[in-house]
mmCIF file of the N, C-alpha and C atoms, coordinates in Angstrom:
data_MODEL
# 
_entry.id   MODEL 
# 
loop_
_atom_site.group_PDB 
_atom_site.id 
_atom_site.type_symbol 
_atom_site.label_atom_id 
_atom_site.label_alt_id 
_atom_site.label_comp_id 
_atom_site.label_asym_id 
_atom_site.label_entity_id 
_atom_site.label_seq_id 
_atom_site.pdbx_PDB_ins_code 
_atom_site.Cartn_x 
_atom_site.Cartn_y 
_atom_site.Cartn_z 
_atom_site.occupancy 
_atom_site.B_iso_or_equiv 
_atom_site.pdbx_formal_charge 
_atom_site.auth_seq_id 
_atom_site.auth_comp_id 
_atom_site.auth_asym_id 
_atom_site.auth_atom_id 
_atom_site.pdbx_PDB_model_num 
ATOM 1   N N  . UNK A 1 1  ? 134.902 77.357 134.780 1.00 0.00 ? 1  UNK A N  1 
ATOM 2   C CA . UNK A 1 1  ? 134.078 77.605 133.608 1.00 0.00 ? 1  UNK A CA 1 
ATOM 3   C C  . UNK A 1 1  ? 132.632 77.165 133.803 1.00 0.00 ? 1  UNK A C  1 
ATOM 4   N N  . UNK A 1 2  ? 132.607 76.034 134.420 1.00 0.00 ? 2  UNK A N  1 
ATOM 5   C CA . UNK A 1 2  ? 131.053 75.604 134.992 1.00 0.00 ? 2  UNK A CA 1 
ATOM 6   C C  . UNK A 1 2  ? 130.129 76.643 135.284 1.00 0.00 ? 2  UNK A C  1 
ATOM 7   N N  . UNK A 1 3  ? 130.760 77.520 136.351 1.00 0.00 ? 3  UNK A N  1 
ATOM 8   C CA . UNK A 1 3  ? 130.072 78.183 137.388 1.00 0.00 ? 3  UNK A CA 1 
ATOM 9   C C  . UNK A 1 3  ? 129.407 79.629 135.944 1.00 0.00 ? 3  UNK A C  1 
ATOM 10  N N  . UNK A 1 4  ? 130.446 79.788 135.450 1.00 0.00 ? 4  UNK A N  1 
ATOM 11  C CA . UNK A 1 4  ? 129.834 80.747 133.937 1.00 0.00 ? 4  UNK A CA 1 
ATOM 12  C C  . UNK A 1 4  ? 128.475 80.008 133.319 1.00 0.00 ? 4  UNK A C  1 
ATOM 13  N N  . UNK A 1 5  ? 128.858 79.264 132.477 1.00 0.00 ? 5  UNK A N  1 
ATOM 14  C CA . UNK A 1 5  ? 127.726 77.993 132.163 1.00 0.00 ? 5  UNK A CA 1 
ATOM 15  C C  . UNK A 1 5  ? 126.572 78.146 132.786 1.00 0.00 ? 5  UNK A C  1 
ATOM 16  N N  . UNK A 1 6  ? 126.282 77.963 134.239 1.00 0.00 ? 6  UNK A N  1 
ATOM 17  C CA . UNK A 1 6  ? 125.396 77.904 134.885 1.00 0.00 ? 6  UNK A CA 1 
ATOM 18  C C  . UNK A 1 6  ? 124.891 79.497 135.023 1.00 0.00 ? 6  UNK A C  1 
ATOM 19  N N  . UNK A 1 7  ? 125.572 80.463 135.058 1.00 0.00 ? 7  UNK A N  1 
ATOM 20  C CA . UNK A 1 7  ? 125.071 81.957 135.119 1.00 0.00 ? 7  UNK A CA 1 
ATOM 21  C C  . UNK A 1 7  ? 124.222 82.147 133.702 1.00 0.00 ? 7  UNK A C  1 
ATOM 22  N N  . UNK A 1 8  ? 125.186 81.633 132.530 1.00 0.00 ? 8  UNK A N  1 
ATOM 23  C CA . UNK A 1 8  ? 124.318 81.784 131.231 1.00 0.00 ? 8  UNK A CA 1 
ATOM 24  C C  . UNK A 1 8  ? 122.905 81.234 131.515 1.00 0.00 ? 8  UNK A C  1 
ATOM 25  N N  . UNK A 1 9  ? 122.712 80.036 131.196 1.00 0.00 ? 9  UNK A N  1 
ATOM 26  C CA . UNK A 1 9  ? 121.895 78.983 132.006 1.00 0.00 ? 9  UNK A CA 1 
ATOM 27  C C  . UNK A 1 9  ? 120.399 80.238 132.869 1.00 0.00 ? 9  UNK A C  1 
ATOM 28  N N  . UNK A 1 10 ? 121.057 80.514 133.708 1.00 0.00 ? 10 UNK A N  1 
ATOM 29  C CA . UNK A 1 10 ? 119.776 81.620 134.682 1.00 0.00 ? 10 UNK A CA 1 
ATOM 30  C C  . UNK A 1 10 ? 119.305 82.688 133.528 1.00 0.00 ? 10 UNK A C  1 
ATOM 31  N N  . UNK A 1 11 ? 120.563 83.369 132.974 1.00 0.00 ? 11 UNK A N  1 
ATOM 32  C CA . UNK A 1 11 ? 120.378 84.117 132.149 1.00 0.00 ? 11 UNK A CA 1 
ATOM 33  C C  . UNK A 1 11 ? 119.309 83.973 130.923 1.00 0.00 ? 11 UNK A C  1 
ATOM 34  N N  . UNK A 1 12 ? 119.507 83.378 130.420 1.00 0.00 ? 12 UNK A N  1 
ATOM 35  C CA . UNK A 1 12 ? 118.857 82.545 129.101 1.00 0.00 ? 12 UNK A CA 1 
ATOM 36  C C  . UNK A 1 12 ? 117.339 82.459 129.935 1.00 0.00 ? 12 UNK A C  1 
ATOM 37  N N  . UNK A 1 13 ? 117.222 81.660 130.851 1.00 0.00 ? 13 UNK A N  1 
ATOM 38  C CA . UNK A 1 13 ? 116.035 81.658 131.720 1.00 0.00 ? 13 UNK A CA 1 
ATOM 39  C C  . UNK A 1 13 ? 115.182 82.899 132.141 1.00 0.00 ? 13 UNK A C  1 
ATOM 40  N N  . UNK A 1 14 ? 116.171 84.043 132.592 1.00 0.00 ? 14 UNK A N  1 
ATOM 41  C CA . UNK A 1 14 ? 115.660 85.216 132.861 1.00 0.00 ? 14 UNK A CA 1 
ATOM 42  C C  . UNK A 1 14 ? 114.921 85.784 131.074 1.00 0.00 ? 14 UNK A C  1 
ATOM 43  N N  . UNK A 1 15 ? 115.715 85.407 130.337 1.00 0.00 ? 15 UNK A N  1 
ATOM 44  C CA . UNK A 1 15 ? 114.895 86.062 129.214 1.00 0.00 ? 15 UNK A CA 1 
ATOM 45  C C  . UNK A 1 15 ? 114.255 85.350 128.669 1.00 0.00 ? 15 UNK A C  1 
ATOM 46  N N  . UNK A 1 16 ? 113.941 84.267 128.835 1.00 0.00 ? 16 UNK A N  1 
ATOM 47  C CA . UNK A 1 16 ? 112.620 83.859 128.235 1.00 0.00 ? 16 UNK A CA 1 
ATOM 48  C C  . UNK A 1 16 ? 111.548 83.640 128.784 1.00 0.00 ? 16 UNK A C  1 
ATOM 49  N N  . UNK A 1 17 ? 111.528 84.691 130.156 1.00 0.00 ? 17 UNK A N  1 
ATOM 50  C CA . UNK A 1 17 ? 109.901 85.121 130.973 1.00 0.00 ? 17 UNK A CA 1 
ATOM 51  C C  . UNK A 1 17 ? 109.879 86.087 130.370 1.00 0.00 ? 17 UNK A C  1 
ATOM 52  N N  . UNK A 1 18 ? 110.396 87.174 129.592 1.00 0.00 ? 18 UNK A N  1 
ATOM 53  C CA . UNK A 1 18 ? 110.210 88.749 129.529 1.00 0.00 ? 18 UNK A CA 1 
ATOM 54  C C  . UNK A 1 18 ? 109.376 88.801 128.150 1.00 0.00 ? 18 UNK A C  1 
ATOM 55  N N  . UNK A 1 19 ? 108.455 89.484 127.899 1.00 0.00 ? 19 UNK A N  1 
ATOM 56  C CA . UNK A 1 19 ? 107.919 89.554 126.761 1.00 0.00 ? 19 UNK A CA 1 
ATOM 57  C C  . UNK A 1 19 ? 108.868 90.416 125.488 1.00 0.00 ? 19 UNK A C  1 
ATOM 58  N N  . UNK A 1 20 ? 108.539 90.241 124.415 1.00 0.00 ? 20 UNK A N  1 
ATOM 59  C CA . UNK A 1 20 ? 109.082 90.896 123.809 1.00 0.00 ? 20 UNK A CA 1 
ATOM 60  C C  . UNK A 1 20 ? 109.916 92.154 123.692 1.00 0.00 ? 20 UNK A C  1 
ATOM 61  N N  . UNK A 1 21 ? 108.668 93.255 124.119 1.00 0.00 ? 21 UNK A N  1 
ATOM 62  C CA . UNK A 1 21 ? 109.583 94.639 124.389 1.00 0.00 ? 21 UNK A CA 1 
ATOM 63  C C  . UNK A 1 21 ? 110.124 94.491 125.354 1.00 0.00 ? 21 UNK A C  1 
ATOM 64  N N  . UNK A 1 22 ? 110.147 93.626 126.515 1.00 0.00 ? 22 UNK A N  1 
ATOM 65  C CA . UNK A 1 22 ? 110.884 93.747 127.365 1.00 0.00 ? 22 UNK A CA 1 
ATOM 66  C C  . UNK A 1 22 ? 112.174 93.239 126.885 1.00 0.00 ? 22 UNK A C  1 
ATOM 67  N N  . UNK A 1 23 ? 112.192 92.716 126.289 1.00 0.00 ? 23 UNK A N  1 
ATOM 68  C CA . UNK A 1 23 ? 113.467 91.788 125.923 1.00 0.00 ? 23 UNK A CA 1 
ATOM 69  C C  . UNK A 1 23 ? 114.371 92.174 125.090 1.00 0.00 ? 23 UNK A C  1 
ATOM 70  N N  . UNK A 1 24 ? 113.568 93.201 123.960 1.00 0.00 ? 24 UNK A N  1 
ATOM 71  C CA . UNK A 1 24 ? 114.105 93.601 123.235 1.00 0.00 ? 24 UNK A CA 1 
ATOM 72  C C  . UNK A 1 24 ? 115.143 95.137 123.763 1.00 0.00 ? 24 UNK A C  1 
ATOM 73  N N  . UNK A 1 25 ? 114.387 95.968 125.067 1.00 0.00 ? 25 UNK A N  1 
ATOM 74  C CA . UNK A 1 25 ? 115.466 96.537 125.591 1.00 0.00 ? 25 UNK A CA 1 
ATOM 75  C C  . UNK A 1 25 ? 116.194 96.183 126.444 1.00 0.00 ? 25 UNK A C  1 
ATOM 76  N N  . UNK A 1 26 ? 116.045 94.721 127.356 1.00 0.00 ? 26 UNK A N  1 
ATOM 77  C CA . UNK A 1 26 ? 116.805 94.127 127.561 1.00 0.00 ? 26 UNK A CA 1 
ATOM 78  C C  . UNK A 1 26 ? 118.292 94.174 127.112 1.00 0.00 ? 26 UNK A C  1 
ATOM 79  N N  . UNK A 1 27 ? 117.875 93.483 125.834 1.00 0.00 ? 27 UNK A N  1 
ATOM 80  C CA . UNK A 1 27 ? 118.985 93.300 124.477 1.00 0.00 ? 27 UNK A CA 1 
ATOM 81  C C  . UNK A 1 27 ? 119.996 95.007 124.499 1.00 0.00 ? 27 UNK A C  1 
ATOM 82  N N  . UNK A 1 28 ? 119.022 95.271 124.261 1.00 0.00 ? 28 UNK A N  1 
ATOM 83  C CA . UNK A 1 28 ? 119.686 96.831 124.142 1.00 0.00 ? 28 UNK A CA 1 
ATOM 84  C C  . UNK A 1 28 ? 120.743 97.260 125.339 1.00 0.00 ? 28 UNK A C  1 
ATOM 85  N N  . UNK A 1 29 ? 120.085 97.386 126.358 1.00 0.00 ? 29 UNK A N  1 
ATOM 86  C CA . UNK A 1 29 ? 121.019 97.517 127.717 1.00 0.00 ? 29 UNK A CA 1 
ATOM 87  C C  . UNK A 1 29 ? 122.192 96.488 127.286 1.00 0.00 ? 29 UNK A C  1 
ATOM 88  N N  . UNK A 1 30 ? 121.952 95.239 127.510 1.00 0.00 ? 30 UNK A N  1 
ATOM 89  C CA . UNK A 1 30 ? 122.728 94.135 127.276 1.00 0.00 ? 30 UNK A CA 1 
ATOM 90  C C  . UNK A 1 30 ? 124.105 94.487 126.434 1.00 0.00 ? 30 UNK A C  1 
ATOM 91  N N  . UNK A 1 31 ? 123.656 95.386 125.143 1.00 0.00 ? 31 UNK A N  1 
ATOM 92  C CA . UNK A 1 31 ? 124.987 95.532 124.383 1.00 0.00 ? 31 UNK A CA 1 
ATOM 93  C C  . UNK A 1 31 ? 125.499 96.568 124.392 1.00 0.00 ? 31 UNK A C  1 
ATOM 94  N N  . UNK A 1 32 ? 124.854 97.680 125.110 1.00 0.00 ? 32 UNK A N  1 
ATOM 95  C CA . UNK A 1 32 ? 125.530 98.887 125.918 1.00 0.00 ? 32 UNK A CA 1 
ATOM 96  C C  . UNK A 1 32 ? 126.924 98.171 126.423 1.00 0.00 ? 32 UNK A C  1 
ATOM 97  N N  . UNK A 1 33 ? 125.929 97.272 127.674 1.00 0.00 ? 33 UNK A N  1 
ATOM 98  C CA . UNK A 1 33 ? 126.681 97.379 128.969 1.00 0.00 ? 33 UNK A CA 1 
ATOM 99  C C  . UNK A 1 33 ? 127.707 96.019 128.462 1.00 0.00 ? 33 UNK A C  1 
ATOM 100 N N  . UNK A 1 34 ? 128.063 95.701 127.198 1.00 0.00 ? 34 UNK A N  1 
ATOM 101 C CA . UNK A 1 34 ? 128.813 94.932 126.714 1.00 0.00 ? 34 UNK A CA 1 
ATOM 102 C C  . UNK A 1 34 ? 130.118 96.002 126.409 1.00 0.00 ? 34 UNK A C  1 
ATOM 103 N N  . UNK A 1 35 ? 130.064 96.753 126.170 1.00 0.00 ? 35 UNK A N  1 
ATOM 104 C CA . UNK A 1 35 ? 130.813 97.847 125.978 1.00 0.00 ? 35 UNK A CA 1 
ATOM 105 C C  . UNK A 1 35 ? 131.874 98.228 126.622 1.00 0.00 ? 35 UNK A C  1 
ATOM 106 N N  . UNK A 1 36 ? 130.804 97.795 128.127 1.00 0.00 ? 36 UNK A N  1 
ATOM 107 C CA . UNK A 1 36 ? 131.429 98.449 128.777 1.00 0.00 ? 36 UNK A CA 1 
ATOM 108 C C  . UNK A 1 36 ? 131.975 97.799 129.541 1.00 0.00 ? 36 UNK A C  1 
ATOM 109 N N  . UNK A 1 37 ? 131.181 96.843 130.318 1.00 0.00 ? 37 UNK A N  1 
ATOM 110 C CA . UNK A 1 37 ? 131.818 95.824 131.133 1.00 0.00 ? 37 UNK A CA 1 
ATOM 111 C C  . UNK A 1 37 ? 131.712 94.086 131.276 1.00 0.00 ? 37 UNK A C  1 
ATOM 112 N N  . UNK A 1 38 ? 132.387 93.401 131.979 1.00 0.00 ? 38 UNK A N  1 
ATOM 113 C CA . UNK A 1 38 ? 132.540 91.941 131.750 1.00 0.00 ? 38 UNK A CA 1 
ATOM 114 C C  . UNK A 1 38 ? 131.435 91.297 131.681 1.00 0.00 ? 38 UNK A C  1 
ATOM 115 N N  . UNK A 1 39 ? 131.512 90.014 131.121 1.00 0.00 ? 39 UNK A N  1 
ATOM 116 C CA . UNK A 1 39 ? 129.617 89.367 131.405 1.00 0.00 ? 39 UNK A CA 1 
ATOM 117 C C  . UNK A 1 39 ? 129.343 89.472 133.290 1.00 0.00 ? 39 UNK A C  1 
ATOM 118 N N  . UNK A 1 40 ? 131.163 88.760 134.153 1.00 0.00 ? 40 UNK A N  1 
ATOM 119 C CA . UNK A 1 40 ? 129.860 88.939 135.599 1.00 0.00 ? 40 UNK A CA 1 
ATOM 120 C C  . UNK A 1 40 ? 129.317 89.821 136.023 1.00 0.00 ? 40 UNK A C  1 
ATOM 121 N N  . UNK A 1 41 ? 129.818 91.435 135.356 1.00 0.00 ? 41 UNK A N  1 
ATOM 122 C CA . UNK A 1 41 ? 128.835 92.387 136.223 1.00 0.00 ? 41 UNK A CA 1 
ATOM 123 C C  . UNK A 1 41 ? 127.930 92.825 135.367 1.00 0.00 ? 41 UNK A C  1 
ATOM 124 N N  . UNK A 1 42 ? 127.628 92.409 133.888 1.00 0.00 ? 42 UNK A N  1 
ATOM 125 C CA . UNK A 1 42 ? 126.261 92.127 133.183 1.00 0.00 ? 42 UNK A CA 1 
ATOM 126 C C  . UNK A 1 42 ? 125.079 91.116 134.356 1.00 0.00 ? 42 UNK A C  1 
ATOM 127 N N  . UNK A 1 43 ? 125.633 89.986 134.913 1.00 0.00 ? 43 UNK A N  1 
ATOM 128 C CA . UNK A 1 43 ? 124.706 89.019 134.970 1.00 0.00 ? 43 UNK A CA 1 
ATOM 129 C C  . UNK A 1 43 ? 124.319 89.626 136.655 1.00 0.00 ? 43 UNK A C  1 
ATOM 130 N N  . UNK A 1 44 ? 124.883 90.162 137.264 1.00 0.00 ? 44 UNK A N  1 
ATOM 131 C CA . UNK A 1 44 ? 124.876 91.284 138.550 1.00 0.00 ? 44 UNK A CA 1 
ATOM 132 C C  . UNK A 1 44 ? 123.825 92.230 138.574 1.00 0.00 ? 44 UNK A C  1 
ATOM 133 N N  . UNK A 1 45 ? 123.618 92.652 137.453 1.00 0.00 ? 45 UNK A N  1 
ATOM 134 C CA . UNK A 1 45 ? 123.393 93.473 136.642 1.00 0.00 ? 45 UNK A CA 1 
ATOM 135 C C  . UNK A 1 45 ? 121.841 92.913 136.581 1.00 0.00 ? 45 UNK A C  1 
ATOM 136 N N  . UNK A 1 46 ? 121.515 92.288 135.995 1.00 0.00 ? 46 UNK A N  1 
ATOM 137 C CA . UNK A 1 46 ? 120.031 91.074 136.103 1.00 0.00 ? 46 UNK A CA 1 
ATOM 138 C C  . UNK A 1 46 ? 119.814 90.924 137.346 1.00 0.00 ? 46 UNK A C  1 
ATOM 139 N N  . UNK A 1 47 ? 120.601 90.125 137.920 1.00 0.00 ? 47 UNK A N  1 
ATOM 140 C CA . UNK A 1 47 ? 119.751 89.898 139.178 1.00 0.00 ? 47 UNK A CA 1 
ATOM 141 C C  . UNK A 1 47 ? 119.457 90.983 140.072 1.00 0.00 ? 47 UNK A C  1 
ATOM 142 N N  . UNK A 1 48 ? 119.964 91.783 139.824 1.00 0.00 ? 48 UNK A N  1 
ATOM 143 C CA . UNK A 1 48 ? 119.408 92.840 140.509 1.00 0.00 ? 48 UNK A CA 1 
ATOM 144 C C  . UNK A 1 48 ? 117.932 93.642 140.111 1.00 0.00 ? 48 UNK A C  1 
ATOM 145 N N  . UNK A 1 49 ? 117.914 93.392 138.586 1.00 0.00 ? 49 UNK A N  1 
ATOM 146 C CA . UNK A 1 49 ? 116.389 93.907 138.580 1.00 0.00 ? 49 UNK A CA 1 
ATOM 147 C C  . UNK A 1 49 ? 115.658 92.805 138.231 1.00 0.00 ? 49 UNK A C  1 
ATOM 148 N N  . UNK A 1 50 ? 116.296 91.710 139.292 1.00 0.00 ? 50 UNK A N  1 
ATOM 149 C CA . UNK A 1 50 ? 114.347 90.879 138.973 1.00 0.00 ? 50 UNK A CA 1 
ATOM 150 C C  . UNK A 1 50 ? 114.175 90.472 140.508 1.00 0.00 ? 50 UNK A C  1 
# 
């Protein structure tokens, strides 16, 4: 469970460099791809576009 924790952790971090609109479709993608798939290949998902 740690190792989750710590992904949130980056996560949370990754969005609070992004300005607003960025963040806000962020968000958007975010609850798409909640839809669809688990948080680790959400957070996969991030690191890949930064």
């Amino acid at each position: 469970m740690s190792n989750n924790n710590m992904n949130m952790a980056e996560l949370m971090s990754l969005l609070a460099k992004m300005d607003k609109k960025d963040l806000e479709q962020g968000l958007n993608k975010v609850s798409q791809m909640l839809k669809t798939k688990d948080a680790n290949s959400i957070i996969d998902e991030f690191k890949k576009n930064t």
